[in-house]
C-alpha positions as CSV (number, residue, x, y, z in Angstrom):
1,X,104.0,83.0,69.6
2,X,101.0,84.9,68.9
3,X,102.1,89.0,69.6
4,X,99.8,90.7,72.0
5,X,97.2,93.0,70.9
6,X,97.5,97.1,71.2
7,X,101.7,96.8,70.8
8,X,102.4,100.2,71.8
9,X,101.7,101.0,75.1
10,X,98.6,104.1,75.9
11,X,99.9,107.0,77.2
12,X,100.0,108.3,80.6
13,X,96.9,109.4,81.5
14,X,94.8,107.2,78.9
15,X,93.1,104.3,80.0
16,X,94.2,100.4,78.8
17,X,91.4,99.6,76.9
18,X,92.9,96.3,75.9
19,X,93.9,95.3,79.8
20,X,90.9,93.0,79.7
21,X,91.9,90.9,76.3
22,X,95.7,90.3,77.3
23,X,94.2,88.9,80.8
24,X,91.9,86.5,78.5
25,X,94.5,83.8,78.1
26,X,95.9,84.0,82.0
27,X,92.3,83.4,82.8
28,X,91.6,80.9,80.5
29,X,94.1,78.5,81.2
30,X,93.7,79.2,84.7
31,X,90.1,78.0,84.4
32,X,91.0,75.0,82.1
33,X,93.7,73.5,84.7
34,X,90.8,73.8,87.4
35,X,88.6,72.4,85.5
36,X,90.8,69.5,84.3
37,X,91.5,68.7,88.1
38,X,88.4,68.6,89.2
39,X,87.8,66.0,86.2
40,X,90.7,63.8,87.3
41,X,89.0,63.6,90.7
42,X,85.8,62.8,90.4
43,X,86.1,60.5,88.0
44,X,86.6,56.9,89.4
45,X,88.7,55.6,86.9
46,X,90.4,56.8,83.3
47,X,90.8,55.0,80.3
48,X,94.5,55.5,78.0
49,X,92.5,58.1,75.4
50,X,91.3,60.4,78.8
51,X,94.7,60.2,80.3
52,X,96.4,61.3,76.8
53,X,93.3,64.2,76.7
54,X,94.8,65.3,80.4
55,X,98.1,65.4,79.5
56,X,97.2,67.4,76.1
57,X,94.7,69.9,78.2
58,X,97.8,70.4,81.1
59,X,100.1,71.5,78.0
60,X,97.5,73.6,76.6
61,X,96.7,75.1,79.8
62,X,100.4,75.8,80.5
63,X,101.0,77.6,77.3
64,X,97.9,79.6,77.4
65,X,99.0,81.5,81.8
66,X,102.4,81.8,79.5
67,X,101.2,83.7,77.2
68,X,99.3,85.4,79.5
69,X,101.8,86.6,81.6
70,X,104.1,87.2,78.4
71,X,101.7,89.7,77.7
72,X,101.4,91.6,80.6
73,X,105.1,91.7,80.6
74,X,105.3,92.9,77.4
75,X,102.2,95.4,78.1
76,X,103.0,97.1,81.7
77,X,99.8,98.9,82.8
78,X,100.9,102.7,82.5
79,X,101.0,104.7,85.5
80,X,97.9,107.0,85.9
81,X,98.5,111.1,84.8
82,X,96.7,113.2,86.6
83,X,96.5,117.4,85.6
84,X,98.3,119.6,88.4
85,X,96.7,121.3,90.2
86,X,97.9,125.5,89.7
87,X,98.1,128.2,86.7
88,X,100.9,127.9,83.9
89,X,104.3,130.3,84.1
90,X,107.8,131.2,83.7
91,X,109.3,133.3,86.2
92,X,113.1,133.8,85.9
93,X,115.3,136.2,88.3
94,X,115.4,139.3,86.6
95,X,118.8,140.4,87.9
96,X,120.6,137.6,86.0
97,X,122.9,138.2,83.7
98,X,121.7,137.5,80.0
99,X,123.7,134.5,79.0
100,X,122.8,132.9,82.1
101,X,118.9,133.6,82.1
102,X,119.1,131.8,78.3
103,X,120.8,128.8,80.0
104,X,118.3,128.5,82.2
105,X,115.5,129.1,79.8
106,X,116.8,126.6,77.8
107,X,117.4,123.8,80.3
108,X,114.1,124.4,81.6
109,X,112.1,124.2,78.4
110,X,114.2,120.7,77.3
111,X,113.3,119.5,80.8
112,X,109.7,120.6,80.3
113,X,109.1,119.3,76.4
114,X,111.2,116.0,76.6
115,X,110.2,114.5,80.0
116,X,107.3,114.0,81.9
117,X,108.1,117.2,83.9
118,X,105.5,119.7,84.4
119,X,106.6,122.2,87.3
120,X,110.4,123.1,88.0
121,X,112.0,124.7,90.1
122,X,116.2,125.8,90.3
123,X,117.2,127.3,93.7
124,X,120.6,128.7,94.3
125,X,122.0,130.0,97.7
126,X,118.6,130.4,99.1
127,X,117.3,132.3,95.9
128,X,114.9,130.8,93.8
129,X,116.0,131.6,90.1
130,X,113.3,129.9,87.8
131,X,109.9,128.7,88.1
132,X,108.4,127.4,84.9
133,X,105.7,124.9,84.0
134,X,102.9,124.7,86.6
135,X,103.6,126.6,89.2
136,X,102.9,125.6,93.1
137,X,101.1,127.8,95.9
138,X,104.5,129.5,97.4
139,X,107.3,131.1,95.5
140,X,110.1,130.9,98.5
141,X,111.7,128.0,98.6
142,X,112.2,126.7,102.5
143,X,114.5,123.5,102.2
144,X,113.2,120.3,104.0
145,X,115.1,117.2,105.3
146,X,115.1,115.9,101.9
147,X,115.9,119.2,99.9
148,X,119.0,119.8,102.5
149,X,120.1,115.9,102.2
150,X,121.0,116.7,98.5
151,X,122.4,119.9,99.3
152,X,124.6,118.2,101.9
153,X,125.7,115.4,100.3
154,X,125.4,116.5,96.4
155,X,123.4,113.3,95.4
156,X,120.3,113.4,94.3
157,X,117.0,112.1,95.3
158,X,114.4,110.6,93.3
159,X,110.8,110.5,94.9
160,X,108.8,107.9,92.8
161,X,105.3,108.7,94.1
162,X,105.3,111.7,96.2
163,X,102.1,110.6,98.2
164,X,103.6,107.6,100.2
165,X,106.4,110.1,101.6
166,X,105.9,111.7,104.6
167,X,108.4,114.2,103.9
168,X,106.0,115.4,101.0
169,X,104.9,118.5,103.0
170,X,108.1,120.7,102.6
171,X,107.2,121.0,98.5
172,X,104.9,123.1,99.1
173,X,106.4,125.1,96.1
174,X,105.3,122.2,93.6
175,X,101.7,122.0,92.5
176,X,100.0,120.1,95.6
177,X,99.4,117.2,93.6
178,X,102.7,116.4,92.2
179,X,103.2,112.5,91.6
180,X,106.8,112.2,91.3
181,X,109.7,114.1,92.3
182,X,113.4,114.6,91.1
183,X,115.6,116.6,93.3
184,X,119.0,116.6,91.5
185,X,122.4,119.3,92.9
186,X,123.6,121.8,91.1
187,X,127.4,121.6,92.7
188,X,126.8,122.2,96.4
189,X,125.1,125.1,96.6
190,X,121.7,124.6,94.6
191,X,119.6,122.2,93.3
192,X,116.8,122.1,90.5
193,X,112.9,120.5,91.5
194,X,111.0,118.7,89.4
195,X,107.6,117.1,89.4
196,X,106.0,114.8,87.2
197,X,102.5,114.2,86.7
198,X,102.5,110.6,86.9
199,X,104.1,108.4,89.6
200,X,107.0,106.0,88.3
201,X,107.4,107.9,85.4
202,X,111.2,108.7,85.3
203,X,113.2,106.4,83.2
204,X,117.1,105.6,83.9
205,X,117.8,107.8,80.5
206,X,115.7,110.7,81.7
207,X,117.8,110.7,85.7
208,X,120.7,110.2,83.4
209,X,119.3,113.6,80.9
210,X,118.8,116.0,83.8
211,X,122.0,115.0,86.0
212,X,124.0,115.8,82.8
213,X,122.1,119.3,82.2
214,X,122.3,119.7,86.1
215,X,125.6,119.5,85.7
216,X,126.0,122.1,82.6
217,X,123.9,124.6,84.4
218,X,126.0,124.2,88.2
219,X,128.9,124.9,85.7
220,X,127.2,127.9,85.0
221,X,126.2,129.0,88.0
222,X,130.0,128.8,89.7
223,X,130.8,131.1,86.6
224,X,128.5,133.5,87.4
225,X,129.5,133.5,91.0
226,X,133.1,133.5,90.0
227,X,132.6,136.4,87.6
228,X,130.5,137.9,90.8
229,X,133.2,138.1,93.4
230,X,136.5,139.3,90.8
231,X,134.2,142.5,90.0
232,X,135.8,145.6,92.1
233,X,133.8,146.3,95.0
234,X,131.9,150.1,94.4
């Protein structure tokens, strides 16, 4: 079967210039079955060679919405980027110690370079500890129902397009116009926000990616703690 055109998909945020052509056989064989019913029924009677021409226009009809919808299978329309709104940063607890802060750089700039992440945020027994990408309006993190759900029950919570949730308005430390969001635990005391620029963006790998370096960092964190409370008090 012929392959459909533009193979690799455009990327988010760049418009389908080819939608049109891979709707071109759908809609022509579409049109040809219509028109080859309305032929059958207004004319009054068919000879052997028009009833053979039916049948052959039916097939070729058939095959063309096949291919048609083959290629819009094969060519999902990409979900629409938009730029978030808010001012690029890094802000990082200062009063870390050093190993830590370079976990958390790291984990943060893999997140940042090798999804479609663009503002996150790591929160740890009510402190924020990192803010990096694009950062939102307020600094102080105030959980919500849905922030507190994951704390509670350690399981995270993927938000595929922010906009049809109600419970959007407790982010108000994510850019305002934050497409999808990704609130994963950090053992049962934090958790780490992030927001994509695009709704429906996430892939299984990339929930499978940031539970895994969730995980590394919560190791971490109960380390620190750990380290924390064997120290002799002053």
């Amino acid at each position: 079967m012929m392959a459909p055109p533009n193979p690799q998909p455009p990327g988010p945020g760049r418009s389908d210039s080819n939608r049109w052509l891979r709707r071109l056989p759908l809609a022509t064989g579409v049109i040809g079955g219509l028109l080859l019913l309305a032929n059958r029924l207004i004319t009054p009677g068919l000879t052997e060679s028009q009833a053979r021409s039916d049948v052959v226009g039916v097939i070729l009809s058939a095959l063309l919405i096949l291919t048609g919808l083959l290629w819009q299978r094969v060519q999902p329309m990409t979900p629409e980027a938009v730029v978030l709104e808010g001012e690029d940063g890094f802000e990082l607890e200062a009063d870390l110690p050093a190993n830590l802060q370079t976990d958390l750089a790291w984990a943060s700039h893999l997140l940042l370079t090798n999804t479609v992440t663009r503002s996150l945020v790591i929160y740890h027994r009510g402190r924020v500890l990192l803010r990096r990408g694009i950062l939102g309006p307020e600094c102080q993190v105030t959980p919500g129902p849905i922030l507190e759900r994951v704390l509670t029950t350690g399981k995270p919570v993927y938000l595929v397009n922010l906009k049809i949730y109600p419970g959007r308005i407790e982010f108000t430390y994510l850019p305002p116009n934050s497409q999808g969001v990704i609130c994963q635990p950090l053992g049962t005391e934090g958790a780490m926000v992030l927001a994509a620029h695009a709704p429906r963006s996430y892939t299984k790998q990339d929930e499978a990616w940031i539970a895994g370096i969730a995980d590394k960092l919560a190791y971490d964190l109960e380390q620190w703690q750990a380290d924390r409370q064997s120290q002799p008090t002053p």
